[in-house]
C-alpha positions, 0 to 999 in steps of 0.5 A: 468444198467445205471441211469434213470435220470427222473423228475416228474411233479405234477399240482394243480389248486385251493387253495383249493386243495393246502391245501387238499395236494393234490400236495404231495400225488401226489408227494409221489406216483410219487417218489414212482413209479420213485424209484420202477422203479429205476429212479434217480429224482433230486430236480431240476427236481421236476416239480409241477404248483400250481394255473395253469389251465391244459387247457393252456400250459403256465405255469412256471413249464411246460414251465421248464420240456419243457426246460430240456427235449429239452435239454437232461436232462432227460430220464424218466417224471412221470405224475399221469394221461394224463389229469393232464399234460393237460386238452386237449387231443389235448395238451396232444398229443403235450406235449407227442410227443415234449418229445418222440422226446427229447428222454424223455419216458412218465410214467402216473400212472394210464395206461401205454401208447404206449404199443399197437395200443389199448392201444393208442386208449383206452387212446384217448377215455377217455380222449376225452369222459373226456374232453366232460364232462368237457365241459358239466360241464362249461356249465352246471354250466354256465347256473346255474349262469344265472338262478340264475342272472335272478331269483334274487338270486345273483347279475347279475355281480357274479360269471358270466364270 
């Protein structure tokens, strides 16, 4: 059987979660999966974006896998979920079909993709229902802050984009 060379890839937004570990127990279950599977992951292809929102497709250690996938580097990339390697599923569609056309086999731990038309379809949903959510979420939040401005209970100027 021949060597998988994979690479992980790992994402934290805020320090908050940076101290919680959240980037090393995502890494600890990756490498978990990769050795369960018998892929080879190398310290250079350890991927892991700290402080960089998954809304944006320009951060450094993205930009990196892109590269390593582009040139044939690797065969496998673990992922925790579709939404941790981008927050729009527009996005995520783009990054998973740049890496399948490199050669480079996508593996999200919490569903496998690609398995059947329905199982694609069911990934669309809920990652288009989650990206709704968070939506509301902004808006929600948004509309929080102006309240709270306009009341008096914080300065106009904070916390407000």
């Amino acid at each position: 059987m021949d060597r998988i060379a994979a690479a992980l890839y790992a994402r934290v937004l805020s320090d908050g979660q940076a101290r919680g570990n959240t980037v090393a127990g995502q890494l600890a279950e990756l490498r978990a999966r990769a050795a369960e599977e018998g892929a080879v992951i190398t310290p250079e292809h350890g991927y892991v974006d700290e402080g960089y929102s998954g809304a944006t497709l320009v951060r450094p250690a993205l930009e990196r896998l892109r590269d390593a996938a582009a040139f044939g580097e690797i065969d496998r990339l673990y992922v925790h979920a579709p939404d941790w390697l981008a927050r729009r599923y527009a996005y995520q569609v783009l990054l998973v079909e740049e890496l399948r056309r490199a050669g480079v086999e996508v593996a999200f731990l919490n569903r496998a993709i690609g398995g059947s038309a329905e199982d694609d379809l069911l990934l669309q949903v809920q990652e288009m229902i989650a990206e709704y959510e968070r939506a509301r979420i902004l808006v929600r939040g948004r509309r929080g802050r102006r309240h709270a401005a306009l009341s008096g209970a914080v300065s106009a100027m904070c916390g407000m984009p």
